[in-house]
C-alpha positions in Angstrom: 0.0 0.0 0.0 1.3 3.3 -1.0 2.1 5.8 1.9 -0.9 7.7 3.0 -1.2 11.3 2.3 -1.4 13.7 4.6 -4.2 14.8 5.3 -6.3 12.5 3.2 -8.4 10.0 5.1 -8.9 8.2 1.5 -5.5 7.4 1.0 -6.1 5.4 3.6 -8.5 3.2 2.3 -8.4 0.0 0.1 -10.1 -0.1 -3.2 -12.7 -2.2 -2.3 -13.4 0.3 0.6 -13.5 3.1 -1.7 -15.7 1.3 -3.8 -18.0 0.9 -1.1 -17.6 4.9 -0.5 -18.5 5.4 -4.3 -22.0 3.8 -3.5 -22.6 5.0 -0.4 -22.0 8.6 -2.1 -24.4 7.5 -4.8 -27.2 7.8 -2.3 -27.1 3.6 -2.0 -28.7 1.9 0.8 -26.6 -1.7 2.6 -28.9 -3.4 0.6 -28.3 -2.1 -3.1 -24.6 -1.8 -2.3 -24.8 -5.8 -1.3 -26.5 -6.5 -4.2 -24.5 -4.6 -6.8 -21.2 -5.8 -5.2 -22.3 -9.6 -5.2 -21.5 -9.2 -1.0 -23.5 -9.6 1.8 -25.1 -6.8 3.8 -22.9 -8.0 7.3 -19.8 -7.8 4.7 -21.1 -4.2 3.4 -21.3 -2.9 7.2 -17.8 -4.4 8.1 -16.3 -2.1 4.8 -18.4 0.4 6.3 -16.9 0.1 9.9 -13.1 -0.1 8.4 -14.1 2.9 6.7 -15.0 5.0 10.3 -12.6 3.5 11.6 -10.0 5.0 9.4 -11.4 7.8 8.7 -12.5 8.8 12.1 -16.0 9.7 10.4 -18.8 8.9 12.9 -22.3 9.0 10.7 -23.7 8.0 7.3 -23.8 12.5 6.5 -20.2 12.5 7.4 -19.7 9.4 5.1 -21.2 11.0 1.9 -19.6 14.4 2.4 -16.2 12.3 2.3 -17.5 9.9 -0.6 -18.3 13.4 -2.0 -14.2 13.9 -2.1 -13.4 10.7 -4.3 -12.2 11.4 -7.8 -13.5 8.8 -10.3 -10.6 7.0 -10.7 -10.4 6.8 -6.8 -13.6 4.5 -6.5 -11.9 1.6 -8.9 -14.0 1.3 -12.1 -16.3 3.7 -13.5 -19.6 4.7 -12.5 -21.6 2.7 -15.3 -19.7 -0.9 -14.4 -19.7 0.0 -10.6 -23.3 1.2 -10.0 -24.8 -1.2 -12.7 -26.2 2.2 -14.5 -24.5 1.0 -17.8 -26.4 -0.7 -20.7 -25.4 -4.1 -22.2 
């Protein structure tokens, strides 16, 4: 893992957990998150604990406004693949 910038609580996270973020910015419930990830809701609220944890953020307004922060290469794929928006 590269070293963390300064300052910026993403740096800290994995990609999976910024994927995670990416949704939960998206306005996403546990439940649609679980669903478009192929993971359970109890494995969507651990991502979502690590998240707090390392980020020191302590509720779901606080999560967004950081989600809010990601740059779209930060989340992992793009937003069509990620959030299942994209056609086929």
């Amino acid at each position: 893992m590269p070293i963390n910038d300064i300052g910026n609580p993403i740096s800290a996270l994995s990609q999976r957990e910024r994927e995670v973020l990416a949704h939960v910015g998206a306005g996403h419930t546990y439940v649609r998150i679980s669903r478009c990830m192929n993971l359970s809701v109890h494995t969507i609220d651990t991502y979502l604990r690590r998240i707090r944890s390392k980020t020191g953020v302590t509720n779901r307004a606080e999560l967004v406004s950081l989600a809010l922060q990601l740059k779209p290469c930060d989340s992992g794929r793009g937003a069509n693949a990620q959030f299942g928006t994209g056609t086929s």
